[in-house]
N, C-alpha and C positions, 0 to 999 in steps of 0.2 A: 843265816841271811843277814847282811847287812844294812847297816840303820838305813841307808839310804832308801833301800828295796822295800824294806818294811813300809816304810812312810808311802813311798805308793804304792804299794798294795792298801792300803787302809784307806787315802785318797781317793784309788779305782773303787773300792768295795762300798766309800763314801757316796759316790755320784751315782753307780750301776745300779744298786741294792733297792734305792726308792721307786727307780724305772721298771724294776722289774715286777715291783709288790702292786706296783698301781697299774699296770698293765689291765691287768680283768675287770680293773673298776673304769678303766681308760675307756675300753669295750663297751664298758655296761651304759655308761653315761651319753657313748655316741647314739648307741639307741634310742636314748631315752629320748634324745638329742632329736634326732629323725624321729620319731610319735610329734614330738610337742611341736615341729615345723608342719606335720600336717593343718591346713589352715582350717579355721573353726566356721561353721553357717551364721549366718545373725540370730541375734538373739529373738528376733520378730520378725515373720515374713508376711508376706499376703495370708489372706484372711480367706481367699474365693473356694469357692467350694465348701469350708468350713474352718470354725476354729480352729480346729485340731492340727490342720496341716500349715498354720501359720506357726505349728511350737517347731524346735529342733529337736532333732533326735526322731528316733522309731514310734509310729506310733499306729499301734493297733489292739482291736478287742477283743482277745478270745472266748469264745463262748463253749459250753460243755461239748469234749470232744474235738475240741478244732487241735491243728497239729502246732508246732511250734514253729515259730522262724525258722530259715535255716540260718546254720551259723557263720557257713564260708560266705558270708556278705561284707565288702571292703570299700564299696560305692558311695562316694559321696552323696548321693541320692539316689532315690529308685523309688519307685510307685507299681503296685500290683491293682488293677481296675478291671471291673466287669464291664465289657463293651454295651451290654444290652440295655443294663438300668443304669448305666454311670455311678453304681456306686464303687467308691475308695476301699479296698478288704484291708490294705495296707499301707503306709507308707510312710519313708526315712528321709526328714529333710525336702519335700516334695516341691516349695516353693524358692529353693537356695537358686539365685542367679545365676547360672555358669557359663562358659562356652559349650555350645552345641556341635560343634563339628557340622562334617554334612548332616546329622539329622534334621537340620535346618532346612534341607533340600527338601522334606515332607512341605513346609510351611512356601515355598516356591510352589510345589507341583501343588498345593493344592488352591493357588492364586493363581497361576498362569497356565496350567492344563487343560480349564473349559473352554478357556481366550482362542485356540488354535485350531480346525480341523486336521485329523492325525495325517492323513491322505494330502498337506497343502507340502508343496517343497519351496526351498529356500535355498539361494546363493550364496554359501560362508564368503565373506568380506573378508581383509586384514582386521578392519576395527568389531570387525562381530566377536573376534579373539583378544583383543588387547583388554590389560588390567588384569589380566590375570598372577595369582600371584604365584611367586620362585618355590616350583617342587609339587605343585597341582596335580590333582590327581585327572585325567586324562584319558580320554576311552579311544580319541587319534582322529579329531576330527581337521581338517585341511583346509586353506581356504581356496577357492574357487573352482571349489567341489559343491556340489547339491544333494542337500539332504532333506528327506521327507520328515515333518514334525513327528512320523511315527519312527524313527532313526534314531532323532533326538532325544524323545524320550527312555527310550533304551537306553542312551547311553547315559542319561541323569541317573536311572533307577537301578543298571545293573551295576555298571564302571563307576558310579559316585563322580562323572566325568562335569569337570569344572567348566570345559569346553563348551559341552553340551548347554550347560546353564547361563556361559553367555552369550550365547547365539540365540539360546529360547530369548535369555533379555533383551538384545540387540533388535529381537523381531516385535518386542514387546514395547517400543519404546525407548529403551538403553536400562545401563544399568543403576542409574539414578530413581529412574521410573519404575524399574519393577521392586528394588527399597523401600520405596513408597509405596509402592501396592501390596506387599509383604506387609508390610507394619499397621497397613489399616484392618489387613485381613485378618490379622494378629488381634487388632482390638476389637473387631466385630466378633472372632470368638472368644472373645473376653481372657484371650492368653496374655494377662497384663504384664507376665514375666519376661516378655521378650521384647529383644529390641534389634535389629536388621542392621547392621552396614552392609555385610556382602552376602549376595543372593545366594552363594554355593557355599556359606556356611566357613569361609578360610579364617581363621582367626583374625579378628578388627578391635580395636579400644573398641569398648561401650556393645561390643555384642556377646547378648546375652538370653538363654532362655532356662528352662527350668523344666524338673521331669514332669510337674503336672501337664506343664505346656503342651509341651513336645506328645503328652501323652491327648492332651482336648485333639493337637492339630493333626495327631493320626486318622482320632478318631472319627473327624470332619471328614479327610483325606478318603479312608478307606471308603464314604458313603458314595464318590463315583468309582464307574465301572471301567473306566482306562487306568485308573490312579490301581486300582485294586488291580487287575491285570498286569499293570506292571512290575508292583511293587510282589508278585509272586510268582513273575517270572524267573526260570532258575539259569536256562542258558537262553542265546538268540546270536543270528548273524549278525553283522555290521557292516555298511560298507567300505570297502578300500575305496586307493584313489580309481577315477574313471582317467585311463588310458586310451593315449587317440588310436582308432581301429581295433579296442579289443576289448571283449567284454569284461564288465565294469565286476570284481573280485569281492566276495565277504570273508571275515575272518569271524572268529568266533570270540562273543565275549561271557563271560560269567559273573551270576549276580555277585556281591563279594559280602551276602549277608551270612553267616556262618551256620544258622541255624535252619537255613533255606538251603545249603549245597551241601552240608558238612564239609569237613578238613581235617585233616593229621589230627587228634587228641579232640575231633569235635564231631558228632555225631550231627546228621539234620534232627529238628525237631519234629518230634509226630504231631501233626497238626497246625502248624508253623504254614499263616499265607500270608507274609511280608514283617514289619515295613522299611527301617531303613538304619543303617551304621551309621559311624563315623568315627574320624580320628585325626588329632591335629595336636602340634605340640602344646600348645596350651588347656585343650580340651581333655586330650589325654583320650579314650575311648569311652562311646557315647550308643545307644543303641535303643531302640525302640522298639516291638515286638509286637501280634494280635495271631492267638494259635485259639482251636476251638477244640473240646473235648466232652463227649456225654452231652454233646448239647450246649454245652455253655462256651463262650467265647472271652476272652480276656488281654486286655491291652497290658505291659510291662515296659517301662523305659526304667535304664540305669545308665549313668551316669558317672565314669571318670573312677572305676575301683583301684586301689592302688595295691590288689593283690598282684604279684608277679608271679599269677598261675596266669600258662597259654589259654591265648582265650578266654582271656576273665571277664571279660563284659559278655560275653556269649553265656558262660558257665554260670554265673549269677543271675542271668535270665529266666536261662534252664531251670535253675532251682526256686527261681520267685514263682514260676510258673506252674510248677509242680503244686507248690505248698501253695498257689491260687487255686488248684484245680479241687486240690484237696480240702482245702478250707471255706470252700464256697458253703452256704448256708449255713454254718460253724462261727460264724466271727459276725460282732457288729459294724459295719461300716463306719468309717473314722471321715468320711468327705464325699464328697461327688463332685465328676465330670458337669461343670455347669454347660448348659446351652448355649446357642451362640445369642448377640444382644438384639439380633432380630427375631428373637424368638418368642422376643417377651411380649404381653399384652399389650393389645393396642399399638404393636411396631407395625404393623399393617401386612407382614410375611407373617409369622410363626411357622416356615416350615424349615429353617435353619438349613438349608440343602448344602451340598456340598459341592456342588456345581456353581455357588455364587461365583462372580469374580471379583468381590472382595473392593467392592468400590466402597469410599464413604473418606471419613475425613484421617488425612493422613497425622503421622504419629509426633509428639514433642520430642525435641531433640534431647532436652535434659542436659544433662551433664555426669562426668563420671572417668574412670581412670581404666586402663585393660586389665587390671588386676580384678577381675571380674566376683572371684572370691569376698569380697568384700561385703557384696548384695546391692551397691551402690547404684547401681547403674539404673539408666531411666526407665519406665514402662511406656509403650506405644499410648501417646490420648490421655492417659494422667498417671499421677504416681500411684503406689504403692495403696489399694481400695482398704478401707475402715471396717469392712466384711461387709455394706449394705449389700455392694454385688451376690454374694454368699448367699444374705438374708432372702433378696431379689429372687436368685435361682432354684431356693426352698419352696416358692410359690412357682414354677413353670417344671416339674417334673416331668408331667404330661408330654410337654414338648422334647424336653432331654430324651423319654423313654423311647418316642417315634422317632427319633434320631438313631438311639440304640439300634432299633430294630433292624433299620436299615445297612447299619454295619454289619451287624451280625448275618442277616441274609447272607449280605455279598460275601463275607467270611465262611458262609456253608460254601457259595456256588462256587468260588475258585480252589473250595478247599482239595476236592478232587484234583484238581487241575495244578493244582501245587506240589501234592505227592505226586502227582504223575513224573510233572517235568523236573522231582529232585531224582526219583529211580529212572529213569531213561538213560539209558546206555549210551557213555559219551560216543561222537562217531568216531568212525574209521577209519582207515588209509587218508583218505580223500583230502578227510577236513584237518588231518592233524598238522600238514603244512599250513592251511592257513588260519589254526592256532599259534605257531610259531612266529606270524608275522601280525600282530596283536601290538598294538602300540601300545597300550598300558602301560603303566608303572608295573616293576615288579611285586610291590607291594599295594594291589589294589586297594587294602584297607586303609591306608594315611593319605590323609590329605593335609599336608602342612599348613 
């Protein structure tokens, strides 16, 4: 070999030799890289319900016998809660700000749901549709088409249908007004973590709620008997457009809550009656739950898992719910579902119903950025409570427990009604054309 050939060979074997030995440290480091960009909770949240869910990180009590967490948990937060007594069995980060997705649509249906009779119809407008934003999820509603308020709500509850949500606003007032009524409703149930720009949950700067939230505003939610009805409904017609001289056509929609219909790698839940998804690119998938077993009843919201298992906000449900069912009387409560703030003494109600419409004084604007992670963002009425609210809610149990009860009933009575309509044999010939013509999005679950 010639001196020439030598020298670059030695130059190649120079340059190539480092690239290759660092290769698997190259590897190791991008990992490490993606962990340490996952973004971290504050170090202090809210205080309501109790200390304990103001710290970061998991927190719960096991007592002799109780089972352990499970492990495939990857959510930014999530909360395990007994519907009856409001107590906390567990819960990870419970007060972290986040985007809600539609789960937010629970915090609308359960502000403008009593305002309507279901049986009242309404003339879609052009402007009962506009603002919506690019890539909305969609159940196909039309304008100067009429639909009945019991139309509309299907297609909030099944289709996650953004449409539906501003037509409900439209009829409410507009969409300014029903923000406003969202956010006081929000402080009347003392859901300080949230904060409203858009009524169907699409990702906004500064909106922001949190699993305890999400988890009071089911709770509220499920105490009327439309909101529960709906929210456990599995299929239902829709209608098409109305064609001059011909009867007016349904198509079929399905709820798109995973543990209410099942799907490929997802089983329904056994005892599974509502409440509500969501997912949006900033939110990431968001999910809310109330199944009852032996008697016992239990709320689960999770929140934004960055497992890339199918289904992973459904599957960390499943397993919260399990080791809730199991761990019930096993573990000390770490918080509680407070009441709402008319329930407190001397507010002149104490019966916190869920049928309120959420009147009273709307929310501060605050200030804040869309990087919602932060925890920054404002709370509806004042900021960020000292825990007197916490202290406050430790003296009106009483009122939280009638509240409980009330959920849980309606949690028995649709419970049949839930399994029914998740085993009911999809139809046949007839209806499967007008499955096909189903405006939806393909992917019912994302709402951008």
């Amino acid at each position: 070999m010639s001196a020439s050939k030598r020298t670059a060979w030695a130059v190649a074997t120079a340059v190539l030799l480092p690239l290759v030995i660092a290769a698997p440290a190259a590897h190791a480091d991008e990992g490490k890289d993606t962990k340490d960009k996952q973004p971290k909770p504050p170090a202090t949240m809210s205080a309501v319900g109790g200390a304990l869910l103001g710290k970061p990180g998991t927190q719960v009590q096991l007592g002799p016998g109780a089972p352990v967490l499970p492990k495939e948990l990857s959510a930014r937060s999530w909360i395990v809660a007994d519907a009856e007594s409001g107590q906390i069995l567990a819960s990870h980060n419970a007060h972290w700000r986040l985007a809600p997705a539609s789960t937010l649509k629970m915090l609308f249906a359960d502000t403008v749901l009593p305002k309507f009779p279901k049986t009242q119809n309404h003339l879609v407008t052009s402007q009962d549709l506009a603002g919506m934003g690019s890539g909305s999820s969609l159940v196909g509603i039309k304008e100067k088409q009429t639909y009945s308020v019991h139309d509309l709500w299907l297609g909030v509850f099944l289709r996650s249908g953004n449409d539906a949500v501003h037509v409900l606003s439209a009829m409410n007032g507009g969409v300014p007004q029903t923000v406003k009524d969202m956010n006081a409703r929000a402080a009347e149930l003392q859901a300080l973590d949230t904060y409203v720009v858009s009524p169907d949950g699409y990702d906004a700067p500064r909106q922001v709620s949190s699993a305890y939230d999400l988890t009071l505003i089911a709770r509220s939610g499920m105490q009327n008997a439309d909101f529960r009805e709906y929210a456990a409904t599995s299929r239902a017609a829709f209608p098409g457009e109305q064609k001059a001289g011909k009867k007016r056509e349904t198509f079929e929609i399905q709820n798109t809550n995973r543990l209410l219909t099942g799907d490929l790698g997802v089983a329904p839940y056994q005892g599974i009656a509502g409440v509500k998804n969501g997912n949006t690119t900033h939110a990431g998938s968001t999910f809310t739950g109330v199944a009852e077993r032996g008697g016992k009843v239990l709320l689960v919201t999770v929140m934004n898992p960055s497992s890339k298992e199918q289904h992973a906000v459904y599957k960390e449900t499943a397993r919260l719910l399990d080791w809730g069912f199991a761990a019930a009387g096993k573990v000390t409560p770490v918080g509680e579902l407070v009441p709402p703030a008319s329930a407190r003494p001397g507010s002149g109600t104490g019966s916190g119903s869920g049928t309120d419409t959420g009147s009273g004084t709307s929310a501060g604007t605050g200030t804040g950025t869309e990087g919602s992670d932060s925890g920054s963002a404002p709370a509806p009425g004042k900021h960020a409570p000292d825990g007197s609210a916490a202290s406050a809610a430790s003296a009106e149990k009483s009122g939280g427990i009638g509240i409980a009860l009330s959920v849980a009933g309606g949690a028995f009575v649709l419970l049949a009604a839930a399994v029914f309509l998740v085993n009911r044999r999809w139809p046949t010939t007839g209806s499967g054309s007008r499955r096909r013509r189903s405006r939806a999005p393909l992917d019912p679950d994302v709402n951008p």
